[in-house]
BAVEX-18247 format. One record per residue (C-alpha): residue number from 1; x, y, z. Coordinates in nm, 4 decimals, padded with zeros to 6 digits. Example, Ala and Ser with C-alpha at 12.3 -4.5 7.8 and 13.67 -1.06 7.14 Angstrom:
REM BAVEX-18247
i:u:v:w
1:01.2300:-00.4500:00.7800
2:01.3670:-00.1060:00.7140
//
This chain:
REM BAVEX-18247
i:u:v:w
1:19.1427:00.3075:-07.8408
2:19.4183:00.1663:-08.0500
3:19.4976:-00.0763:-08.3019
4:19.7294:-00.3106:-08.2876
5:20.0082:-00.4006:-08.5391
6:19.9726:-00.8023:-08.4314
7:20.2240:-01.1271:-08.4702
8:20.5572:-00.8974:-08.5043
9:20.7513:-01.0316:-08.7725
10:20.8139:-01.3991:-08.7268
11:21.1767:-01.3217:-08.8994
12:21.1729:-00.9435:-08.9717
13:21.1613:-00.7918:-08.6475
14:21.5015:-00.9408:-08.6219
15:21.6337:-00.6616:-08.7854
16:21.3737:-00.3732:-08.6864
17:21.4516:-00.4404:-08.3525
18:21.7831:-00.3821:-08.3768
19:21.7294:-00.1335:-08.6375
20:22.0167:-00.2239:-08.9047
21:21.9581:-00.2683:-09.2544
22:22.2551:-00.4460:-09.4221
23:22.0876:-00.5689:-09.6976
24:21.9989:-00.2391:-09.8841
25:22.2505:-00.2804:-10.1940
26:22.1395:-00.6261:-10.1523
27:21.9420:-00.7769:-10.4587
28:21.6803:-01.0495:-10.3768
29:21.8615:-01.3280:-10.5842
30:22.1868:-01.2024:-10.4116
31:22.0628:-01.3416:-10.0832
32:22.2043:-01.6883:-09.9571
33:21.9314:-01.9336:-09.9443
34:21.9629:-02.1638:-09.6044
35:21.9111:-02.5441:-09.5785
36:21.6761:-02.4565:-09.2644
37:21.3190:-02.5983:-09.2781
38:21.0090:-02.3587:-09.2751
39:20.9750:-02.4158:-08.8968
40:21.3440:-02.3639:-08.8179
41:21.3265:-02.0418:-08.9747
42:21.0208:-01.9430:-08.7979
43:21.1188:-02.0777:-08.4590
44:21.4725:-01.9736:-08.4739
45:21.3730:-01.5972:-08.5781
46:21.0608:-01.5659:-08.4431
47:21.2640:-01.6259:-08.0539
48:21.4682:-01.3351:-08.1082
49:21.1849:-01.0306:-08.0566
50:20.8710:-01.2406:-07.9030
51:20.7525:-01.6129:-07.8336
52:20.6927:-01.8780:-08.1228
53:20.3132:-01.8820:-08.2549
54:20.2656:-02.2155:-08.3765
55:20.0057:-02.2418:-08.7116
56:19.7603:-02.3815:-08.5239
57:19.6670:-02.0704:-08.3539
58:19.5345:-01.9469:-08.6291
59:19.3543:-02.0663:-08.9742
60:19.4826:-02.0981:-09.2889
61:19.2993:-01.8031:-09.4355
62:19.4076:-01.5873:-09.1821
63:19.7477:-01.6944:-09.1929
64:19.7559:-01.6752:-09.5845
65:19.5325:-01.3225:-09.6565
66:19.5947:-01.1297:-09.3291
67:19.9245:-01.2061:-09.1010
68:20.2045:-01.3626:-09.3840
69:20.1854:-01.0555:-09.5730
70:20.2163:-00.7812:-09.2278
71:20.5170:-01.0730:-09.1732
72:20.6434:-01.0270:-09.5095
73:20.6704:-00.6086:-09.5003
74:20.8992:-00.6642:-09.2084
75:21.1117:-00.8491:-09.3619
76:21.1290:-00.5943:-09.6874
77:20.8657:-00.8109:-09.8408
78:20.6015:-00.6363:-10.0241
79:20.3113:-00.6666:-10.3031
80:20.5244:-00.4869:-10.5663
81:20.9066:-00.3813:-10.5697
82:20.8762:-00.0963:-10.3395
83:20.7368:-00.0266:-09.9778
84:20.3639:00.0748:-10.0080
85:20.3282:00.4232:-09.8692
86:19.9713:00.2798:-09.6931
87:20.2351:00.0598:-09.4269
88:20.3650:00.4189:-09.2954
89:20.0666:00.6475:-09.2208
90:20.0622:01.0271:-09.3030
91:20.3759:01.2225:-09.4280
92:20.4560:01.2910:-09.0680
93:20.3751:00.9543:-08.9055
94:20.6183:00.8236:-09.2377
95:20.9287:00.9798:-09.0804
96:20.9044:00.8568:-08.7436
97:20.8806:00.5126:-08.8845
98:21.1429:00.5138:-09.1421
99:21.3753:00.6632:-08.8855
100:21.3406:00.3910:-08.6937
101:21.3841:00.0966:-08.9952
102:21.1009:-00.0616:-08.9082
103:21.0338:-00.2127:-09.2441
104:21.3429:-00.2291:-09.4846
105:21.3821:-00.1158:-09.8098
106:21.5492:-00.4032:-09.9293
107:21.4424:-00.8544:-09.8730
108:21.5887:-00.9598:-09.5944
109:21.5309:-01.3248:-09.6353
110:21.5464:-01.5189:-09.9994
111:21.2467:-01.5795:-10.1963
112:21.3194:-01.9588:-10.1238
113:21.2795:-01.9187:-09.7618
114:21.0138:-01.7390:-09.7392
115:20.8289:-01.9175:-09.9359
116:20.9486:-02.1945:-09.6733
117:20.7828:-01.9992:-09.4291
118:20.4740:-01.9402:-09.5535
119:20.3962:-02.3081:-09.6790
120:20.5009:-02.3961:-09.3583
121:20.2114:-02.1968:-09.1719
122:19.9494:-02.2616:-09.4190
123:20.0062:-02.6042:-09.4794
124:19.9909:-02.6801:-09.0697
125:19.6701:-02.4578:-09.0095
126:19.3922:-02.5391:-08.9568
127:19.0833:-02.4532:-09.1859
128:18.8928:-02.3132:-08.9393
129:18.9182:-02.1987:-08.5748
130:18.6322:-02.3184:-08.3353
131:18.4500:-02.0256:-08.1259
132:18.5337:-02.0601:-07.7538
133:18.2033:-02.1774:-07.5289
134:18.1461:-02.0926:-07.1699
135:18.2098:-02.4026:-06.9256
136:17.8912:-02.1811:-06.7050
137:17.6509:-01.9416:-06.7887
138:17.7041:-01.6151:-06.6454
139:17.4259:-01.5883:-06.4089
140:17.2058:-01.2499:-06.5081
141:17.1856:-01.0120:-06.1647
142:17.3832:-00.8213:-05.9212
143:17.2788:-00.8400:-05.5792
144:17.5297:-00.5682:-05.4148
145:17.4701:-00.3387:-05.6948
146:17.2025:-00.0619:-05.8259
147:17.2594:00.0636:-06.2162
148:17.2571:00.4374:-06.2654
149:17.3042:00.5881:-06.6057
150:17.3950:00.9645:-06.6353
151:17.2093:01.2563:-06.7726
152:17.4349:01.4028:-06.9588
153:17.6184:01.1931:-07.2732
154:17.8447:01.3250:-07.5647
155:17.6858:01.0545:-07.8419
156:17.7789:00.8610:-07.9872
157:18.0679:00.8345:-07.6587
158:18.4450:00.7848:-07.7138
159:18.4773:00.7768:-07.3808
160:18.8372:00.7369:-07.3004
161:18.8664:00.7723:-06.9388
162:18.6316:00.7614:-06.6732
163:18.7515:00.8644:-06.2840
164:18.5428:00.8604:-05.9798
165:18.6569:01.1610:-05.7631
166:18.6929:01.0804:-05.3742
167:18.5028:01.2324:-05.1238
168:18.1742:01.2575:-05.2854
169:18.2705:01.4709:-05.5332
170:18.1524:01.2563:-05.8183
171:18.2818:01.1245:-06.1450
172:18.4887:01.2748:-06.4590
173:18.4985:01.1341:-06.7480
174:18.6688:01.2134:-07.1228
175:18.5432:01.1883:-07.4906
176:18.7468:01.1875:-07.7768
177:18.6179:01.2780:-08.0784
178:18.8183:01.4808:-08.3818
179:18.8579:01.8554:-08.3184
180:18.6502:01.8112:-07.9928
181:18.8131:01.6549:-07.6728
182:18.6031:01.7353:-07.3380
183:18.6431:01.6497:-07.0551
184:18.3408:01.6207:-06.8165
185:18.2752:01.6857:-06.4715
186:17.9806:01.5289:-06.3117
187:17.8006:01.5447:-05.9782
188:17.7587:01.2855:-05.7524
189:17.3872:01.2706:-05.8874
190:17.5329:01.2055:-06.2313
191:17.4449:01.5450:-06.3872
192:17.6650:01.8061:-06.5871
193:17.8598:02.0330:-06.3472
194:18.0803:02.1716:-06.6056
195:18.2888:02.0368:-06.9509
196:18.6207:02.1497:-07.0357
197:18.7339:02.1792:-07.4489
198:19.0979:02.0229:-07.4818
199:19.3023:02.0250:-07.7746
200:19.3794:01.6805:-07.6836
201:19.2314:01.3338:-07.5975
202:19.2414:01.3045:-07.1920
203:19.3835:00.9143:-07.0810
204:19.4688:00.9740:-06.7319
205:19.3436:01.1713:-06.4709
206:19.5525:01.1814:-06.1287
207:19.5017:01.4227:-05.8557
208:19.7022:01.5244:-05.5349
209:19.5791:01.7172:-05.3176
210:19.4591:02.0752:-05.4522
211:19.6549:01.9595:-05.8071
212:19.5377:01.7851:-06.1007
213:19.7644:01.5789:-06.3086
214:19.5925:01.5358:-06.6641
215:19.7514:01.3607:-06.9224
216:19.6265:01.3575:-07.2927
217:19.7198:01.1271:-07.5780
218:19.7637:01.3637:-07.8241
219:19.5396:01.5493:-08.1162
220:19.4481:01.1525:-08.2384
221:19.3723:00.8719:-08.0342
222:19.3921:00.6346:-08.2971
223:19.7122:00.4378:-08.3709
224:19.9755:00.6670:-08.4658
225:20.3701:00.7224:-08.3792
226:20.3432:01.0731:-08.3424
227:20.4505:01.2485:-07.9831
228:20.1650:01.4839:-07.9431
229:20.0793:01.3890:-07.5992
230:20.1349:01.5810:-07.2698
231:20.1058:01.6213:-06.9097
232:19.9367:01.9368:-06.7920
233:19.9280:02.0309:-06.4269
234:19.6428:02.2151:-06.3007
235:19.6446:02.3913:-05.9542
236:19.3333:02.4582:-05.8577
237:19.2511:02.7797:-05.7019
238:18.9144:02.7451:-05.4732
239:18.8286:03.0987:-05.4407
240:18.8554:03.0763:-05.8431
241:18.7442:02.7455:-05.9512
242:18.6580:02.8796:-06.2550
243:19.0465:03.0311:-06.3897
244:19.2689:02.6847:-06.2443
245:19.6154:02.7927:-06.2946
246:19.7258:02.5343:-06.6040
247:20.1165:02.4444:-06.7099
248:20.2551:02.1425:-06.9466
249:20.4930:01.9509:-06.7596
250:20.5844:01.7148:-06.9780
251:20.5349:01.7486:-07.3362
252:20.6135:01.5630:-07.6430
253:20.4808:01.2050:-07.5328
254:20.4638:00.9494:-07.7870
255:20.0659:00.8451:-07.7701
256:20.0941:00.7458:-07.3933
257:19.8076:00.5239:-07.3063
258:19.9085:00.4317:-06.9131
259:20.0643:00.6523:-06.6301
260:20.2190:00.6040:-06.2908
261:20.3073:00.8297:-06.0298
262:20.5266:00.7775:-05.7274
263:20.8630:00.8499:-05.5615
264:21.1599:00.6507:-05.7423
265:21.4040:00.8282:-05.5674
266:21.2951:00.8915:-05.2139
267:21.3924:01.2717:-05.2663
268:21.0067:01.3125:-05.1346
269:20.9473:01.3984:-05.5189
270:20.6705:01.2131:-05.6913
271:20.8319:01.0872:-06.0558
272:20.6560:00.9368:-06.3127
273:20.6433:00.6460:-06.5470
274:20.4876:00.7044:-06.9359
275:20.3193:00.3580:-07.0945
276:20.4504:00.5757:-07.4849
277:20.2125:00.3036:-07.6417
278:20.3133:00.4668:-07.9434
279:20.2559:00.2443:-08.2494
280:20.4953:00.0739:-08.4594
281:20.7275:00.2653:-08.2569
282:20.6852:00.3356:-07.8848
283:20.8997:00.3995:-07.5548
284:20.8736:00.3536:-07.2085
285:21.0049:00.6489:-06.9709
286:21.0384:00.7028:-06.6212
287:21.0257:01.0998:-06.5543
288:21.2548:01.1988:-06.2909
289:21.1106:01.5004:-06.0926
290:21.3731:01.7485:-06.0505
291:21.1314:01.9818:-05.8606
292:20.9916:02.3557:-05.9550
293:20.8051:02.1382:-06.2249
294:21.0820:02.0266:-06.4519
295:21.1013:01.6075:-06.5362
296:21.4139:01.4599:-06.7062
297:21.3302:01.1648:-06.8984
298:21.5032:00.8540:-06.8397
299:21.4465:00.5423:-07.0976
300:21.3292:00.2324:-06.9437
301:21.2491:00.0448:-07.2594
302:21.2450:00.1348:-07.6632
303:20.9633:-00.0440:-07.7756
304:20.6072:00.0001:-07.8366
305:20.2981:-00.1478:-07.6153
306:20.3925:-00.0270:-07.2727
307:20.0220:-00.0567:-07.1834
308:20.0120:-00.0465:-06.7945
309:20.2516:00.0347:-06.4527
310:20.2352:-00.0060:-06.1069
311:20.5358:00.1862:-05.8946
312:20.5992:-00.0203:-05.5949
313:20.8193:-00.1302:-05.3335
314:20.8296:-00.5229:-05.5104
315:21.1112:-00.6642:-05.2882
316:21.0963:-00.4785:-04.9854
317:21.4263:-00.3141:-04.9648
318:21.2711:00.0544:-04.9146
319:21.3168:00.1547:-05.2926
320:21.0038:00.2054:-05.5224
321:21.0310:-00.1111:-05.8295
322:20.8096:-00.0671:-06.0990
323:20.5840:-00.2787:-06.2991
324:20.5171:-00.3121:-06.6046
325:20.2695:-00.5037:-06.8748
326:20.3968:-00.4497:-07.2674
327:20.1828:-00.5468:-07.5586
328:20.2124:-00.5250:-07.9104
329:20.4401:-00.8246:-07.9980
330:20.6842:-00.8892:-07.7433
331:20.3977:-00.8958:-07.4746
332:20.4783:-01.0031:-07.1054
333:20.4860:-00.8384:-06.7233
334:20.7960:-00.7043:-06.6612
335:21.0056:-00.6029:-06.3263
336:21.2236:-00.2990:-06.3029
337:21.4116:-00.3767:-05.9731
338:21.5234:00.0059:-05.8132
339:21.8906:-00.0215:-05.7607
340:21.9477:00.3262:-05.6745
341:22.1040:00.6658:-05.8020
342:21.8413:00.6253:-06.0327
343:21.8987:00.2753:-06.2381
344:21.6800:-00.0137:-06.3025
345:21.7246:-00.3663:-06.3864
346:21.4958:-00.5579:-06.5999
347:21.3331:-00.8819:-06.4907
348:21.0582:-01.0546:-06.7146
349:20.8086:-01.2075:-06.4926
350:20.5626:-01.3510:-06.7341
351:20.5396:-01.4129:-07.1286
352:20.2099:-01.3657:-07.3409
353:20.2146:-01.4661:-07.7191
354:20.1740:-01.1859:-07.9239
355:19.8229:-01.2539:-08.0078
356:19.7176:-01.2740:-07.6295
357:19.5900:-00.9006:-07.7035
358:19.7324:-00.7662:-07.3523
359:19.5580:-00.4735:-07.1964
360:19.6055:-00.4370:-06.8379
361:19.7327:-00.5629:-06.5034
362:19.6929:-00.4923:-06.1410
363:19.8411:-00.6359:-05.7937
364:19.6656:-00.7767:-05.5454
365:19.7307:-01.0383:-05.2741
366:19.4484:-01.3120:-05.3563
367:19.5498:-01.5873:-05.1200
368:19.6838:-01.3290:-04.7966
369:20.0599:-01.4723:-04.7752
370:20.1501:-01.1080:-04.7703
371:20.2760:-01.1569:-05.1303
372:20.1238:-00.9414:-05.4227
373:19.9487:-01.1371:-05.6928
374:19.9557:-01.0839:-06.0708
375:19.5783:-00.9882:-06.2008
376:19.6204:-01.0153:-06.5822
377:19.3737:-00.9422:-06.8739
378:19.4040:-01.0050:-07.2506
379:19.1652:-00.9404:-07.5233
380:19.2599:-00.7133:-07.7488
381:19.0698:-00.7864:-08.1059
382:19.1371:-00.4366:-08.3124
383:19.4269:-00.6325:-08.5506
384:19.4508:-00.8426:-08.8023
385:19.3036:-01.1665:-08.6335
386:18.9780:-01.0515:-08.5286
387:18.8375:-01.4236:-08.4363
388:18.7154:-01.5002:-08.0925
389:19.0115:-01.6817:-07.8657
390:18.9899:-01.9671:-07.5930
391:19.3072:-01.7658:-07.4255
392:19.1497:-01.3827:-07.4055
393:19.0176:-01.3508:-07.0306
394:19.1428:-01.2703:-06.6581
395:19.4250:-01.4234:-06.5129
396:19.5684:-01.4841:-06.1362
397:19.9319:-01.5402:-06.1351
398:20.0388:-01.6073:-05.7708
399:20.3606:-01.5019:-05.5987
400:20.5996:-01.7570:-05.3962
401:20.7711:-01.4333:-05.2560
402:21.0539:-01.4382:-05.4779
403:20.8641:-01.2789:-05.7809
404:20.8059:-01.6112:-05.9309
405:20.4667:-01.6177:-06.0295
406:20.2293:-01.9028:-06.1254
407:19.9004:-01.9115:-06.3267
408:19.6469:-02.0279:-06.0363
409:19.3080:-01.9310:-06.2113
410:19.1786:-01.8226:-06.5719
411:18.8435:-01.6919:-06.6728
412:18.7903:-01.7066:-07.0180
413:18.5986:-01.3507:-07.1484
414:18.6227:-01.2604:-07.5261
415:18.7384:-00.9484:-07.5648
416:18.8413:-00.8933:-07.2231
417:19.0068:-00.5402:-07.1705
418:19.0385:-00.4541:-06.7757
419:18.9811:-00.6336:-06.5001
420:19.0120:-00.4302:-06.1249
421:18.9675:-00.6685:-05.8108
422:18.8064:-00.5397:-05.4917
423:18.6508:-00.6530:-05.1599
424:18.3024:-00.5430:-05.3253
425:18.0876:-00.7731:-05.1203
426:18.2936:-00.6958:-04.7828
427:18.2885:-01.0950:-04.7483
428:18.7187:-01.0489:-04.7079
429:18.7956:-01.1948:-04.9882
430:18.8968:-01.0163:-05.3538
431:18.5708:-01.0207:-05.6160
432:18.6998:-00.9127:-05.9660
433:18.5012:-00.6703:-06.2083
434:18.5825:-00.7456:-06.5555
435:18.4785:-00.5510:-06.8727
436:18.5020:-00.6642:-07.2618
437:18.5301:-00.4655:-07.5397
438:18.5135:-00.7551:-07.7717
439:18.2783:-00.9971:-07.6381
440:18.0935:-01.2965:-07.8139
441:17.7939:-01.0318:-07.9897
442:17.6097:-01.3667:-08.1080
443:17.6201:-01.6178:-07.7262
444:17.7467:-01.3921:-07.4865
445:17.7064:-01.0101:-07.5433
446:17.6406:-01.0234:-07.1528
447:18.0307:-01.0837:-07.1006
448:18.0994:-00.7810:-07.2075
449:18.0878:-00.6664:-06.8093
450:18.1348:-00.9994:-06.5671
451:18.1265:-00.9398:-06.1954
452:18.3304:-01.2862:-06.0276
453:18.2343:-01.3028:-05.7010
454:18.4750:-01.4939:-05.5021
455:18.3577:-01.7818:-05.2997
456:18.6918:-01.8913:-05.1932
457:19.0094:-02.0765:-05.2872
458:19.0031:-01.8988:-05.5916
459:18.6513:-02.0136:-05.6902
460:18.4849:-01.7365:-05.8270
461:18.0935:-01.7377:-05.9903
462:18.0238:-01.5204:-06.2897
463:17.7281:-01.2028:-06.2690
464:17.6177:-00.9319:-06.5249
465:17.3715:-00.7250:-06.5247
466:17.0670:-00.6843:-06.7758
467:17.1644:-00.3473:-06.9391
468:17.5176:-00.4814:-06.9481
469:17.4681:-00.4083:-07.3215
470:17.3538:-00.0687:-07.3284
471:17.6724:00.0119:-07.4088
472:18.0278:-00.0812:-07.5822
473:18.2848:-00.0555:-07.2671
474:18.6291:00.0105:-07.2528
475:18.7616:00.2068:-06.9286
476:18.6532:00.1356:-06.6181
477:18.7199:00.2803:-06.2633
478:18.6153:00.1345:-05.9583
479:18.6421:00.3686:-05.6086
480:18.4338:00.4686:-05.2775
481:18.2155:00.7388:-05.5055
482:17.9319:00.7912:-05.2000
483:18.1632:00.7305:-04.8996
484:17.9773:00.4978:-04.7281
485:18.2552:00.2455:-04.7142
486:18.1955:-00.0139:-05.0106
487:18.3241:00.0170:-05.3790
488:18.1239:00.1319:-05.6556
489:18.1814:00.1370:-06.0167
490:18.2148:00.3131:-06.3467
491:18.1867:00.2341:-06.7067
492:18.2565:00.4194:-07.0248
493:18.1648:00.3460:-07.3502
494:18.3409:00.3756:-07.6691
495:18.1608:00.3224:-07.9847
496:18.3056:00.5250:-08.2492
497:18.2677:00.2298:-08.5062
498:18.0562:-00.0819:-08.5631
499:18.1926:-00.3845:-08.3553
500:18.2850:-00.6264:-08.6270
501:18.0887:-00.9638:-08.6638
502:17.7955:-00.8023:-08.4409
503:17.4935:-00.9125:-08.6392
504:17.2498:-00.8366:-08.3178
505:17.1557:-00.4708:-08.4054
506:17.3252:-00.3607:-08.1315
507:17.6310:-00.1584:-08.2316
508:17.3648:00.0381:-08.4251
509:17.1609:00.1300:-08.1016
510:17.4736:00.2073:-07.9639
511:17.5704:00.4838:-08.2306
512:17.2058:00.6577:-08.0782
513:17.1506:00.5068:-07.7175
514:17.4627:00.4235:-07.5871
515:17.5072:00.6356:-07.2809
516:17.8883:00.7669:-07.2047
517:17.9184:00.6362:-06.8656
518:17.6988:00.4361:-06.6201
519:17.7691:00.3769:-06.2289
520:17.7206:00.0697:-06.0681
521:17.6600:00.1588:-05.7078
522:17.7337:-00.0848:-05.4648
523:17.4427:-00.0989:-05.1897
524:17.6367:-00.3720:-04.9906
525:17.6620:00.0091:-04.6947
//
């Protein structure tokens, strides 16, 4: 659902973050050359905007063909004397970059150093970067759980949401393909009930009580800076299901991804808080309801990758905190502490590297202190370093109460893009279901769903399922869909273009097969 503009400028996004360019009238030979060493430079600059990325994380190819040069653009170094019009998008995506200086006209760093740089990355890389292999096999079956595929598909899916409705109402789901966004309403026996046209790409699907928040990405879902996207509130009329009563909210959203809904203020308001993924420019807003449907926006951070929140009460104190996981190069969980009259104070609570891929984070109190836990997944492979990682996976973080939080456990899953835990066995103790988007196609194209059932003390064992590779999945929701008490789940699949490296012939079944969602019911009631 997006690609990612990976390894922000070691050096570069020095200046693009703080969006100066002093060196315009500045000729390259003009620049003072420093008596720094190729890793100083890199480790000094580099600090500034995200963490250090040693060479070793990557190979020397990779390093050389793929990330130096996306380094070298943002730091006004290019394949010719001026900027490439390819490194800005359409006319109108072009405006919103160059507004924000992203790249600069002009070098910002000497030949000499650079050239520092890059010898120093290539030269301490290694050739080649060994595929990670599973310390256990993931064991093929799922005892709690009965796989049910719908009737009704839009092929080949872009599924980019999937919600299971409460109450036995069944599941909705989105698709979003060019000039024809629907969203889908199914029954509880999986078959069409009705499909909506958009003009927009639905992300997020939130209801309360006879109203229906929907939020759409914009016209595009595909990586773009443009603020197309919206939040439309439907009030649904149940005399006249058929004519819902629809108004935008909040327009003019910069490619959100992620929402979160709750009461900042306790003015018994529900505000809400925009993941503007955006692209090489991004925001993240918290949307202060003034009632009678009018938001105010209110800047939380100015950078892309805001990629998922969680409003809630962190530290106790009455006030709603929010949470929040930010990708695309200066990746990390971060804590806005509610300090009233409607201000927040940053905390960082954890730090990725920028090639961790993040995609999504939940809390959850794993080890019942009556402190909530960090789940964390990374896996994110649509860049420029599309090699399989030992890192990508599901994390636990545990809290000491003070919102210091610890890594405690770490399964490693290629590719892995959400991860939602849950009492699914009713055992008391949290299982996690995990989805990949990027799995290993050639050893492990079962990991692209892995069901950890907890056994205790954070020892979890690995399941799948044998049509875990009907399809290419990439949202996931997991709810009470029946109401009989245990948690079932849902899986979309997205498979709009061949998975790279996939040699097993499945990506092309996909393109024909693939279903758009499937339900996992869970028979443990």
């Amino acid at each position: 659902m997006k690609k990612r503009v990976v390894l922000w400028m070691v050096i570069g996004l020095l200046f693009s973050c703080s969006g100066k360019n002093d060196s315009k009238n500045i000729t390259p030979k003009e620049l003072p050359i420093s008596n720094l060493s190729g890793k100083e430079l890199a480790e000094i600059h580099c600090a500034q905007c995200h963490a250090f990325v040693p060479p070793s994380y990557l190979s020397k190819t990779i390093w050389k063909t793929d990330v130096l040069p996306a380094m070298g653009n943002r730091l006004g170094i290019y394949n010719g004397e001026k900027q490439p019009d390819s490194i800005f998008g359409p006319p109108k995506n072009k405006a919103v970059v160059q507004k924000a200086n992203v790249f600069p006209e002009k070098p910002l760093l000497s030949e000499p150093d650079w050239m520092k740089l890059v010898d120093y990355y290539v030269k301490n890389a290694p050739v080649n970067i060994s595929s990670p292999k599973h310390d256990k096999k993931i064991k093929i079956g799922l005892k709690h759980f009965k796989y049910k595929e719908a009737s009704y598909n839009h092929r080949p899916p872009l599924t980019s949401l999937v919600k299971i409705l409460p109450k036995n109402r069944g599941i909705v789901f989105g698709d979003g393909k060019n000039k024809k966004n629907i969203l889908t309403h199914l029954t509880p026996a999986l078959e069409l009930e009705h499909s909506v046209m958009l003009k927009g790409t639905p992300i997020n699907y939130y209801e309360r009580l006879d109203t229906l928040f929907l939020t759409t990405i914009g016209r595009n879902l595909f990586p773009n800076d443009l603020s197309h996207g919206m939040v439309q509130k439907i009030v649904i009329d149940k005399k006249e299901n058929s004519n819902p009563n629809q108004q935008v909210v909040i327009p003019n959203l910069q490619r959100p991804v992620s929402m979160a809904y709750g009461d900042l203020n306790n003015d018994g308001l529900e505000d809400i808080v925009a993941c503007e993924y955006g692209n090489l420019t991004g925001r993240l807003v918290w949307y202060k309801n003034e009632g009678k449907d009018r938001y105010t926006a209110n800047s939380l951070n100015a950078k892309p990758g805001a990629i998922s929140a969680i409003i809630k009460d962190g530290n106790n104190d009455g006030l709603n905190d929010i949470y929040v996981l930010m990708a695309q190069g200066d990746e990390g969980v971060f804590y806005y502490e509610n300090q009233g009259n409607d201000t927040f104070k940053e905390k960082r609570l954890l730090s990725f590297l920028p090639l961790y891929g993040s995609q999504y984070m939940e809390l959850a109190d794993f080890n019942n202190d009556g402190f909530d836990d960090i789940v964390y997944v990374c896996g994110d492979n649509a860049d420029k370093t599309p090699i399989l990682k030992d890192y990508h996976g599901v994390y636990i973080f545990l809290n000491d109460g003070e919102l210091n939080f610890r890594q405690a456990y770490f399964y490693q899953q290629n590719g892995a893009y959400k991860a939602m835990p849950h009492d699914y066995d009713l055992d008391g103790d949290l299982d996690i279901a995990s989805i990949s988007y990027f799995p290993d196609y050639q050893r492990y194209p079962e990991e692209s769903f892995v069901y950890l059932e907890n056994k205790g003390n954070l020892i979890f064992d690995a399941f799948s399922f044998p049509k875990s590779t009907n399809g290419r999945w990439i949202v996931m929701d997991a709810a009470d869909m029946d109401a009989d008490g245990d948690i079932d789940i849902a899986l979309g699949s997205f498979v709009y273009f061949l998975a790279k490296g996939d040699t097993t012939g499945l990506s092309k079944k996909w393109l024909t097969d693939s279903p758009s969602i499937i339900v996992l019911e869970n028979t443990t009631r």
